[in-house]
N, CA, C and O of each residue as an XYZ file, in Angstrom:
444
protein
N      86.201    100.134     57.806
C      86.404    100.016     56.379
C      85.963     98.631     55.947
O      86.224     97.615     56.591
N      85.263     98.657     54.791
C      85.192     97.324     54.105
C      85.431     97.686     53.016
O      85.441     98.825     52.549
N      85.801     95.932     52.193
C      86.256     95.755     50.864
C      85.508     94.777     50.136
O      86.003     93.672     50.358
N      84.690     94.719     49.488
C      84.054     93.896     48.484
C      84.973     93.145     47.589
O      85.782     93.622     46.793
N      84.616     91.367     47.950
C      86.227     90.990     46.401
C      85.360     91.609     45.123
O      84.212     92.038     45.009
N      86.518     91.433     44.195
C      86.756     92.023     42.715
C      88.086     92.127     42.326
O      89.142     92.413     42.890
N      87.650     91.735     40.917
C      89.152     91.592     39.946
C      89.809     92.799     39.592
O      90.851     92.864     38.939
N      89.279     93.578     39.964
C      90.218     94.674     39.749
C      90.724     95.771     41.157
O      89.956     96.114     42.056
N      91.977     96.118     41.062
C      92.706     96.628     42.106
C      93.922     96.117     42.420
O      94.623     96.402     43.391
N      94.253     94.901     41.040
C      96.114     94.371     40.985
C      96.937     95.488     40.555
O      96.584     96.313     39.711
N      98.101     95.480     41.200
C      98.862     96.238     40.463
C     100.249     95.441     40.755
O     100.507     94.933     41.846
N     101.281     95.401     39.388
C     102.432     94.608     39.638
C     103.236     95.140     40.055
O     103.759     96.196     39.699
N     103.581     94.054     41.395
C     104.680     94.281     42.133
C     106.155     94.479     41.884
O     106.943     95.367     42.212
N     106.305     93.028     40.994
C     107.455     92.798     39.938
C     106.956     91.936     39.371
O     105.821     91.523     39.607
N     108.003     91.343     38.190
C     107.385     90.058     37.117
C     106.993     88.314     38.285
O     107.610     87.619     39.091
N     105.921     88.343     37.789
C     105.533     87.606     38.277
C     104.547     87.250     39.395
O     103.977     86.213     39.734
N     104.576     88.942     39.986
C     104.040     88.517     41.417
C     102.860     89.764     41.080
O     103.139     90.624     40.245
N     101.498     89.783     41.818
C     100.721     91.177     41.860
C     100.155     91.317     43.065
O     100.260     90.417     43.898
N      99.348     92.686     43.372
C      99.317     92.620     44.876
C      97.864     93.957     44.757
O      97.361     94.932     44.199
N      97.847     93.335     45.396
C      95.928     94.111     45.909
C      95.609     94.547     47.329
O      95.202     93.775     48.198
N      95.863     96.067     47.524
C      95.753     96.197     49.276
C      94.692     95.963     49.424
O      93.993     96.107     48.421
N      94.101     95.559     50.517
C      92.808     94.816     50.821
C      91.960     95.933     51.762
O      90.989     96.467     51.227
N      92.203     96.192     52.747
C      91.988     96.848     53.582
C      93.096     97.513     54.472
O      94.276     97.166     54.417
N      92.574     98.584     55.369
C      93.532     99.160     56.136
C      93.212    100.058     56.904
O      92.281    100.801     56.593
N      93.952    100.234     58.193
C      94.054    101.106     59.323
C      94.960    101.615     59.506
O      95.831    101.748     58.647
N      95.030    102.010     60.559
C      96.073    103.330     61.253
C      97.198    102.552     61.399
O      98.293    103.027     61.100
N      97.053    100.981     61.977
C      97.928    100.075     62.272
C      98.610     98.912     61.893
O      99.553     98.336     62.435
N      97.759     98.573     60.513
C      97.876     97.554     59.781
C      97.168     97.276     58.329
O      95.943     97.369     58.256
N      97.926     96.943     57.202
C      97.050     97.401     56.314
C      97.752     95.559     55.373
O      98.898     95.170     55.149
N      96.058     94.775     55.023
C      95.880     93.325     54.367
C      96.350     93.795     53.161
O      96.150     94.895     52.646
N      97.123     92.674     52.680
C      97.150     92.692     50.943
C      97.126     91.293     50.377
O      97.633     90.300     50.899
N      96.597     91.341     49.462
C      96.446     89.915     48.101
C      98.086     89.938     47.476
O      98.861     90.791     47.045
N      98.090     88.861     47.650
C      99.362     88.317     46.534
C      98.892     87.342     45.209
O      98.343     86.252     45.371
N      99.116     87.763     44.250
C      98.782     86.674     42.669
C     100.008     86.008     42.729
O     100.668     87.011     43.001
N     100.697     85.264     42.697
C     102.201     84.469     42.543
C     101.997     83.469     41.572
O     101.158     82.568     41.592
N     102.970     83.755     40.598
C     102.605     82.600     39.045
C     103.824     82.277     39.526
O     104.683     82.808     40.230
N     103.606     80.904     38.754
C     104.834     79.937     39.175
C     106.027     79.946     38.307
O     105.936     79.822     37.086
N     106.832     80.051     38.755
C     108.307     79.891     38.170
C     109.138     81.509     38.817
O     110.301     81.862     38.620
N     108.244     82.103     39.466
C     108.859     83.381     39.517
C     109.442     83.096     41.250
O     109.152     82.231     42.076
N     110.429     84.342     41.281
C     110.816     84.553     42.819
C     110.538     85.570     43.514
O     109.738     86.268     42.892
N     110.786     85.973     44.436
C     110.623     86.919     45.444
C     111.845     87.323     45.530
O     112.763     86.547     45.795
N     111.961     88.219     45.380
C     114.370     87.998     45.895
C     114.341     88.578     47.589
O     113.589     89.384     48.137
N     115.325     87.903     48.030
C     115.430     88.109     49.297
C     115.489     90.054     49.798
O     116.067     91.027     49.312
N     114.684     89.881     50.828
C     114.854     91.681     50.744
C     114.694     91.877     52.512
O     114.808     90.851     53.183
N     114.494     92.884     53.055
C     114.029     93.599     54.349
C     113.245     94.665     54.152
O     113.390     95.385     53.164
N     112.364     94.871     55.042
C     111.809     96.150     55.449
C     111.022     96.339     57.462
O     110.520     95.469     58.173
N     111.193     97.390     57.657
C     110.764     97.544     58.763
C     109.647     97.014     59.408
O     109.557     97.079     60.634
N     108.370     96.247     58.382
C     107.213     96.309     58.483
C     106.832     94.714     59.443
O     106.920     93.634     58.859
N     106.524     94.773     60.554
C     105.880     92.556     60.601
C     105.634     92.570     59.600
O     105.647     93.646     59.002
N     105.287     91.355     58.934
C     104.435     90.907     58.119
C     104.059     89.080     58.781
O     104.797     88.215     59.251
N     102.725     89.128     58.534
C     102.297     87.720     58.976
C     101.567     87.492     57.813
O     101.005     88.420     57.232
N     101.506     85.841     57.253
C     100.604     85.488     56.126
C     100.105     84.194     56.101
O     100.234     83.457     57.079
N      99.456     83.785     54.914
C      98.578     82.631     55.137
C      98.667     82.320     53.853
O      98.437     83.261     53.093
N      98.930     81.292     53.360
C      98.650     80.956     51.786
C      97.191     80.538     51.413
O      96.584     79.766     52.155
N      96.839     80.841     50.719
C      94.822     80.480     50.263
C      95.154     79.667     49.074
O      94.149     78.987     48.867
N      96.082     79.381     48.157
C      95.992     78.197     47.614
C      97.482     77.833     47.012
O      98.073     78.902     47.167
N      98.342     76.990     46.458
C      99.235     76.868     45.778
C     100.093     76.421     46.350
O      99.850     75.516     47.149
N     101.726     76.988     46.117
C     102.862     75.605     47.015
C     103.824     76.830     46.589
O     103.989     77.089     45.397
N     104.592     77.741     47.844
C     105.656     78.524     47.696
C     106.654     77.757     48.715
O     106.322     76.918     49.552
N     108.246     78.353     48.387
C     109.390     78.069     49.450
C     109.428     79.248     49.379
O     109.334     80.075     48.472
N     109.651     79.275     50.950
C     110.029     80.622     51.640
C     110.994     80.663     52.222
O     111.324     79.517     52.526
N     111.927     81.655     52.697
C     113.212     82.042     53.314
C     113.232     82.860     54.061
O     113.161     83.987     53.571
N     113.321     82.780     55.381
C     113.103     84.186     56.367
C     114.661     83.583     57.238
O     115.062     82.501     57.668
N     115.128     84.864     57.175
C     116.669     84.839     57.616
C     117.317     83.464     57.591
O     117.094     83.056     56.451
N     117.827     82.771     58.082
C     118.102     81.609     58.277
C     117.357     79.949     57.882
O     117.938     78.877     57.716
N     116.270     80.184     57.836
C     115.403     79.240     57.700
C     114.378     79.169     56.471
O     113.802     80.170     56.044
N     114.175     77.626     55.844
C     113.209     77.655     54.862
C     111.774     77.022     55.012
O     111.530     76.915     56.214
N     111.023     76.692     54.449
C     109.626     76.318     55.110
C     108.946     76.489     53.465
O     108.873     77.483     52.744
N     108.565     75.267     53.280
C     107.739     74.654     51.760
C     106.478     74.879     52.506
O     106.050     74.143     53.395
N     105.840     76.120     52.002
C     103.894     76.613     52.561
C     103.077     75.780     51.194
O     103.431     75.784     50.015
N     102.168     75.255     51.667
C     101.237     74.967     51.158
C      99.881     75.146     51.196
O      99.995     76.370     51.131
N      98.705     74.989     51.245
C      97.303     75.682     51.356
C      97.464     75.576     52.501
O      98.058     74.556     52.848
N      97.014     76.573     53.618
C      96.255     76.860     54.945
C      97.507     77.254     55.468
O      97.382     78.292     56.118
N      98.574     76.863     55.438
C      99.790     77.200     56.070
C     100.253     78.582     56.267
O      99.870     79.333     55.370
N     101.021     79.176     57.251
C     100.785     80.202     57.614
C     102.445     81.164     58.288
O     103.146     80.309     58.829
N     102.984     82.266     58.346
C     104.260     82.159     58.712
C     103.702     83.605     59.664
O     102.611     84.063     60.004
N     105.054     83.952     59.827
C     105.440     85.666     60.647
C     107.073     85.745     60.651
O     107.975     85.136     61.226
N     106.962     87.009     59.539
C     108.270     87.993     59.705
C     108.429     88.779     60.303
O     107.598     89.683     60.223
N     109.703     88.958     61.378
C     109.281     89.935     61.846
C     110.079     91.477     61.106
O     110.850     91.477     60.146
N     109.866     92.024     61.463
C     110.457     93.702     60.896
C     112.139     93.687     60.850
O     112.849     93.410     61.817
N     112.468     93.938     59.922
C     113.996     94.027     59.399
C     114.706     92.550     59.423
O     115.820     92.348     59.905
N     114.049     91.766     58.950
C     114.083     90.304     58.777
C     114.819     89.974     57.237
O     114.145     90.290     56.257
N     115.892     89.479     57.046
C     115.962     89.286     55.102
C     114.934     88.448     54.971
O     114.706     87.984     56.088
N     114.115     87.968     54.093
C     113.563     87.117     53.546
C     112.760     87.137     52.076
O     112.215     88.109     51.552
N     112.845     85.919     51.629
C     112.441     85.891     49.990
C     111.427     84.568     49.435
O     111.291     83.579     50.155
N     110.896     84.645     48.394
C     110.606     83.212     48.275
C     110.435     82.370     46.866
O     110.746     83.019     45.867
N     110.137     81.472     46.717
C     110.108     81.126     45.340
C     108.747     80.213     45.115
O     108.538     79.158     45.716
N     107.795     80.851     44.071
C     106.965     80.342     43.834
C     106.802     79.270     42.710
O     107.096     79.508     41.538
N     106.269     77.967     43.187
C     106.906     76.668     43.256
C     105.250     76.076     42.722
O     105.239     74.852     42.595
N     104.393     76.512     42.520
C     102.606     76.496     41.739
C     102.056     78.328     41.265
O     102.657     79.374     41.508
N     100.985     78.164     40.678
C     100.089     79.232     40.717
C     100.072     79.596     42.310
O     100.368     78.616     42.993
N      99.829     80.628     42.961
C      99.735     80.970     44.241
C      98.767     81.785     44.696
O      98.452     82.556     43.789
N      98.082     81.996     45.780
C      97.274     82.940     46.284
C      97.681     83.160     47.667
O      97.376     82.236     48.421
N      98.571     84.597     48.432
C      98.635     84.622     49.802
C      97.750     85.901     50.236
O      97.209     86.756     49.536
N      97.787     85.755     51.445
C      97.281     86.945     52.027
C      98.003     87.187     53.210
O      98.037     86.337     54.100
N      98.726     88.530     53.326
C      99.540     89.181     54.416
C      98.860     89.935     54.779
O      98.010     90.479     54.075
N      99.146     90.269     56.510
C      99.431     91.377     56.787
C     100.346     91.859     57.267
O     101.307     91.128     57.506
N     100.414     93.352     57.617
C     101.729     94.376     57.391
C     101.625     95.357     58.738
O     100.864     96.302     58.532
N     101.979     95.350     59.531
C     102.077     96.146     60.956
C     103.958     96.486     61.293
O     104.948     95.778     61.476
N     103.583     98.424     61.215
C     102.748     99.069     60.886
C     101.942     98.935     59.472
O     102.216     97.896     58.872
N     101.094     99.703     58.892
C     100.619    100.224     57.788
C     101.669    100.433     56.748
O     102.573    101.198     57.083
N     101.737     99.889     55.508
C     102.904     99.864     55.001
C     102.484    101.198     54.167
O     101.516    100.877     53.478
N     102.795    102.465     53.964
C     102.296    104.043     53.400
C     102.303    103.542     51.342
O     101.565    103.962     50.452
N     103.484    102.512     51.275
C     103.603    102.876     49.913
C     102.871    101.481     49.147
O     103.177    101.019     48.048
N     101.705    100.929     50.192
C     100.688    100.264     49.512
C      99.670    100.319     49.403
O      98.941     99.467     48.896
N      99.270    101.698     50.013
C      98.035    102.686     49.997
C      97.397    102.943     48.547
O      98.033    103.258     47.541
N      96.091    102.756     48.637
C      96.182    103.154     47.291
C      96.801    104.754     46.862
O      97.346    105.575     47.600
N      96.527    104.831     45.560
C      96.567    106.260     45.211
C      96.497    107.577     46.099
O      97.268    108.282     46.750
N      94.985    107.513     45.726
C      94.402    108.728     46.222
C      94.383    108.631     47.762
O      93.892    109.613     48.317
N      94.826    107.630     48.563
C      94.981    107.497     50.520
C      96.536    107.654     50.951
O      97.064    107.289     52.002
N      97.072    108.257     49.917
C      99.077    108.039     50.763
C      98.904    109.455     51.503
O      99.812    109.901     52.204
């Protein structure tokens, strides 16, 4: 599979945040994060890893116990049934991925 960038393919996550699946497999499927500043993440879980990388801006993050101020290039890993949340602290750009395949960030017409 490939993905050509382009501005279109956001869809909002919640206020503040948007998200663009990027690509995907059987085993793991990339997504874009938009993060405007002043907004949060609220602390949550799901079954899924997730590993990420920030591409530009300044978030605090919270993964169970611990916090960590990401800034450009910086990089984390959640693992699956983890609480964690974060608060976006600039304009933001991340990129995760999600192992397994997360089904309900498929697009449309692929669930």
């Amino acid at each position: 599979m490939f993905q050509k960038q382009g501005e279109n393919g956001y869809v909002p996550a919640q206020a503040g945040i948007e998200r663009k699946t990027l690509v995907y497999g059987e085993k793991t499927l990339m997504t874009e994060f938009v993060l405007h500043k002043g907004h949060t993440l609220p602390r949550h879980a799901h079954p899924h890893e997730q590993t990420g990388y920030l591409v530009k801006g300044r978030i605090r993050l919270s993964i169970g116990l611990e916090e960590f101020e990401a800034g450009p290039g910086d990089s984390w890993c959640i693992p699956g049934g983890v609480d964690h949340g974060a608060e976006i602290l600039e304009d933001s750009l991340a990129v995760e991925v999600f192992a397994p395949s997360r089904q309900d960030y498929l697009p449309a017409g692929d669930k």
